[in-house]
N, C-alpha and C positions, 0 to 999 in steps of 0.2 A: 216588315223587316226585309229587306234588301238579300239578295244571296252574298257570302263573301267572296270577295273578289271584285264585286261589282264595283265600274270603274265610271268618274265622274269626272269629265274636264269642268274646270271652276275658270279659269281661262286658257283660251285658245291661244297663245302667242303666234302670230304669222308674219313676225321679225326675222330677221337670222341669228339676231343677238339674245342670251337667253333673258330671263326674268330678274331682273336687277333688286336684290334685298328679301325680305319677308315681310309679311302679315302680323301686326303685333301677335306676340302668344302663339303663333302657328309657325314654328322650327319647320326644315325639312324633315321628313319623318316623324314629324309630331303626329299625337292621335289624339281627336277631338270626339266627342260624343254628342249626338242629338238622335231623341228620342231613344230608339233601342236599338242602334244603330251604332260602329266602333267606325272612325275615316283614318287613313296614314294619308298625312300629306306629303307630296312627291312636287315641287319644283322643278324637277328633268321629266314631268311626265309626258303623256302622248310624244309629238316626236322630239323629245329632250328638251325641251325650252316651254312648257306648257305646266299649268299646276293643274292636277289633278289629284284626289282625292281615289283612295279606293279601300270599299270596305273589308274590314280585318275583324276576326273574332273578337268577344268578349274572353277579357283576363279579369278573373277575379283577384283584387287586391284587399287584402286583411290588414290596415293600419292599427300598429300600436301591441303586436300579437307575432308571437314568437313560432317555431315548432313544437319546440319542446312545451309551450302552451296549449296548441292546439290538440296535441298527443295523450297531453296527463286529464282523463278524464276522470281524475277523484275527486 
């Protein structure tokens, strides 16, 4: 497991112009999972025109499951 925050350039751009579109399925600020591992992807990353990747905690998400479900333990 990676520490968070740890920061991964995926490409280096060493244009002036920044990164033209996205990655199917990979938004800016999208977060992608591999292995045990959370990534936000950043399109302005390193010096603003570079995509990198930097790891972000685990959110636990409960689909299909309410509060008020999770709360009534009878």
């Amino acid at each position: 497991m990676l520490p968070i925050g740890s920061l991964l350039m995926i490409i280096d751009n060493t244009a002036a112009i920044p990164i033209a579109g996205t990655f199917s399925n990979l938004a800016d600020g999208g977060i992608i999972t591999s292995d045990v591992n959370n990534f936000q992807a950043s399109y302005e990353g390193g010096d603003g025109n570079d995509l990198t990747l930097t790891v972000v905690p685990w959110v636990a998400v409960f689909s299909g499951y309410s509060l008020s479900t999770l709360s009534s333990n009878q």
